[in-house]
Structures are given as C-alpha cells and as structure tokens.
N, C-alpha and C positions, 0 to 999 in steps of 0.2 A: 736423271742425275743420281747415280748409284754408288760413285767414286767420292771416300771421304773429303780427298781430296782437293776432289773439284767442290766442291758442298760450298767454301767460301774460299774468296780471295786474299792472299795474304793483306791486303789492304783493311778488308773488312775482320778481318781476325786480330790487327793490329786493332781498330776500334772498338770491337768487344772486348779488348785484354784492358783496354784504356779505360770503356764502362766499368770493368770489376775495379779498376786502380779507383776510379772517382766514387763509386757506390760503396767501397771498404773505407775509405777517409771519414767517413761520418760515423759508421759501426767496428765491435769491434768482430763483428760475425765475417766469416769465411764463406767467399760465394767461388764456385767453379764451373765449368762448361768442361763437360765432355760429347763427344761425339763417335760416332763408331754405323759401319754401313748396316749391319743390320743384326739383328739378335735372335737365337731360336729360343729365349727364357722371356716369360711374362716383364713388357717391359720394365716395372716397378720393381722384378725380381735384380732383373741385370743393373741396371742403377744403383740397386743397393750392393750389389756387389763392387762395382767401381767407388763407391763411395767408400769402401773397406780398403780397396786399391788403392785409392789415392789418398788413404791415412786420414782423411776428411771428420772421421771420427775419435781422432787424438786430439783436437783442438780443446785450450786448455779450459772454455765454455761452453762444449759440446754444441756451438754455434756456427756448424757448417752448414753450407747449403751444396747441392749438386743441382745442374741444371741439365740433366741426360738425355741425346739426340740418338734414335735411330735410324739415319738419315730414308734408305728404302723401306722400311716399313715405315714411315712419314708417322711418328710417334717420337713424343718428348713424356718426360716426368721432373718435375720439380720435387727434393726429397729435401727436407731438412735433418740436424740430430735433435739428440735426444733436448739438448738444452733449449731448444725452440719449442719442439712438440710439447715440453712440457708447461708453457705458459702461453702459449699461444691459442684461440681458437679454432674451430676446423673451418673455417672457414679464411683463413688467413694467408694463402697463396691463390687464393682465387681469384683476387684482382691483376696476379702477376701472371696466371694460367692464362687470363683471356685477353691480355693485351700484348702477350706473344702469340696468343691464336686467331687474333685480330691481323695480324702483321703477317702469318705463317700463311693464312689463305690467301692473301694476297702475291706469294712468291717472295716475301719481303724479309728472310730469312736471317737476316744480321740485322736488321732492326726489328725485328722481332726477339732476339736476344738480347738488343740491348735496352730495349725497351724491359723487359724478365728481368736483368741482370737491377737497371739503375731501382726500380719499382721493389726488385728485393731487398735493396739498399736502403730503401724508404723503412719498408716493414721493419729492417730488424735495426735500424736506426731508434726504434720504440724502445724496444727491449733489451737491445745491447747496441746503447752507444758507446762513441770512440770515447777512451778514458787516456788519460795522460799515460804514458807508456806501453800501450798494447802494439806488438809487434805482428808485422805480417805471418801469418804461422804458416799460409799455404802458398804456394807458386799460383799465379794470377793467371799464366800461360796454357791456355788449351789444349786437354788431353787427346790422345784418339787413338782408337782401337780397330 
C-alpha cells in the first residue's frame, strides 16, 4: 500500500477529523495528521518542515501538535511546538507513540491515529485546557503530500 490515497478510506478519514474535533474540545492546543507516501529527509526532519507548512507554529500558544505519516517508508513522528516542549517532560508523547504503535502493527492504521490523536488530547488537556473563548486556529482536515 504505497498510494496516499489508498492509506485510508474516506470513511476512516472522516473519523480521524472527528477524533481531532472531539480531542480539541477539551484543549486549547492544535492537533493535525498529515500524511504523504514517502520522504528522502530524516523523517523528524520532513515533519518539521510540514509543521512550518501548515502554519502549525503560529498558533497563538505555540500549542500545536503534528501527527507526520510516511506511509511506504512505514514511519510516523509525533512533533509538538515550542509552547508544549517547553513544560512538558520528555517523556510525554510516549504513551501517545506506543498506542499508535500498538494499533500500527496490527494493520490498524485509523485506529491507531485515532487512538494518537484522542490520547494527545488527554496530554495537552493538562497543560492547555479549553478556556472560554479559544478559537479553532487550525483546519482539523487531513493534510497530504
């Protein structure tokens, strides 16, 4: 399966846009999924490039997340900004890394994002929750490259 394309069904792409709608309700942090077939840059390099693409780094709490998929090189990276990294532990996406990679060995690839996606919801529900007036800053809808 090497075609972004095919990677999921728009069914299951409708459900992952629904996990970020329900995991942003409770934070005021920015979660995204992108996807793309395959990358010749270290994947944590390309990531962070898309994270600069997709303006992910203007949010007004430096509280974005990217959720970056290489689908044929079978490699993802979970990146946060600066507003997370800097209160957060290093060890603080690692419960979100291996219960997408719980889900990923199994071929279980949309629930394995959404599982990342609601889980990241959790974490930054800690350190940025929803406040009265915080506005969606990112599109919820799945990039691809």
């Amino acid at each position: 399966m090497s075609k972004v394309e095919d990677f999921l069904t728009k069914e299951e792409e409708q459900e992952i846009v629904e996990a970020i709608r329900i995991a942003e309700k409770n934070t005021s942090g920015e979660i995204r999924v992108h996807i793309e077939k395959t990358t010749s840059l270290d994947a944590y390099d390309r990531a962070m490039e898309i994270f600069h693409e997709l303006k992910m780094d203007e949010t007004q709490l430096q509280n974005g997340v990217l959720i970056y998929l290489a689908v044929k090189d079978k490699t993802f990276v979970i990146c946060g900004d600066k507003g997370i990294n800097d209160v957060v532990g290093t060890d603080f996406w690692n419960c979100t890394r291996d219960a997408m990679v719980a889900q990923f060995k199994q071929n279980n690839f949309k629930q394995g994002l959404v599982d990342g996606i609601l889980r990241a919801g959790e974490q930054l529900k800690k350190y940025f929750p929803w406040q009265e007036g915080d506005s969606n800053e990112l599109s919820n809808e799945i990039s691809k490259g």
